[in-house]
N, C-alpha and C positions, 0 to 999 in steps of 0.2 A: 468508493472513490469520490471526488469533488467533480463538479459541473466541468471544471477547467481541464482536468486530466481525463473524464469523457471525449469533452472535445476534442482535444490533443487528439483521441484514438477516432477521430472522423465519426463520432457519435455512434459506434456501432460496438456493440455488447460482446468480449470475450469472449467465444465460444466454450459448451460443454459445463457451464455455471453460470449463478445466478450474479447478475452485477447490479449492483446495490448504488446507484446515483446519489449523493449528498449535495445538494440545493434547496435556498429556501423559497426557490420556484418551483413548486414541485410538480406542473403544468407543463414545462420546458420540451419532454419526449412523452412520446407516444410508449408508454408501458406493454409490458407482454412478459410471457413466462420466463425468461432471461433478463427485463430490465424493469427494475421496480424501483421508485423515486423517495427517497427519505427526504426530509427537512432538518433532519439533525443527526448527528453520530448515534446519539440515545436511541432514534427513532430508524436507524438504519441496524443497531444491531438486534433491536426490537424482530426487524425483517428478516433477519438472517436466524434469531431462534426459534422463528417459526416454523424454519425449514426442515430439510431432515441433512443440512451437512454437519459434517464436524468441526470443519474450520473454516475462519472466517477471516482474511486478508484486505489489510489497509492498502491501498497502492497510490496513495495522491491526493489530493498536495499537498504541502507543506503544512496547512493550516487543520487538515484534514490526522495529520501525524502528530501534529503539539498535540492535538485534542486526543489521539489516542494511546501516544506510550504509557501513558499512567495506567493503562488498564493491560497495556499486552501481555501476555506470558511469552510471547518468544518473537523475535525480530530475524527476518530473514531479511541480509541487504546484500546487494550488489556495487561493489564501491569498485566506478569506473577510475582507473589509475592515468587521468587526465586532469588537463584544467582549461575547461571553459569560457572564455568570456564574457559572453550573455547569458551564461548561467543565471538565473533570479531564484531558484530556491533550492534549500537545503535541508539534509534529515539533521535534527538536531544531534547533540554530541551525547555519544549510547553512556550513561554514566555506570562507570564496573563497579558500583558499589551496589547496586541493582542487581544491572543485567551482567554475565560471566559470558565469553566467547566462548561456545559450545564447540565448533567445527569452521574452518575456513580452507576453503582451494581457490587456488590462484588459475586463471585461466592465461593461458598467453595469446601473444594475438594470430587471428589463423585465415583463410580465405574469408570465414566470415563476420570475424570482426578484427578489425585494422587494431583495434585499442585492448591491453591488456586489462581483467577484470579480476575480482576476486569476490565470491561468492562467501557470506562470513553468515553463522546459526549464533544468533545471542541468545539465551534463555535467563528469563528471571529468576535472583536467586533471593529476593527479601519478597513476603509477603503487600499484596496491593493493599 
């Protein structure tokens, strides 16, 4: 994730995985077994084969996602069925000459969320 969608999350590390920080301040948090600081996407998935998972999840920001759909195999997105005002950033538009809609459910809206959602699996189907 990017510095800016850390902070979003009150600077504090996902539980139960490893969060992979993308800044080219790579000084900014205090590291430990759950938060390790890249300077670049390159050098963030560098961090992540080092490890022993199997996958490895983009979540933010926007500048953070141009740089990586050219290499995803498969896009998990959550397309909140609203509209924003102060919205400032956007997933780019999934191109189906690529990527194929694999699986989508539609969440409706329930005590705990007001806004109907829909949970969509894109899998790549041309060679990176």
């Amino acid at each position: 994730m990017g510095r800016k969608t850390f902070e979003s999350m009150k600077s504090k590390p996902l539980p139960g995985r490893i969060n992979i920080v993308i800044s080219r301040q790579s000084d900014l948090f205090e590291t430990n077994h759950h938060l390790r600081m890249a300077e670049s996407l390159s050098a963030a998935i560098s961090i992540a084969e080092s490890t022993d998972c199997r996958e490895a999840f983009v979540i933010g920001g926007g500048e953070i996602y141009r740089q990586s759909i050219a290499i995803a195999d498969c896009i998990y997105m959550t397309r909140v069925e609203a509209t924003f005002a102060d919205a400032d950033t956007y997933f780019s538009e999934i191109d189906p000459q690529v990527f194929r809609l694999a699986d989508s459910f539609t969440h409706a809206p329930d005590e705990k969320n007001a806004i109907p959602f829909r949970f969509e699996t894109w899998e790549r189907i041309l060679n990176k």
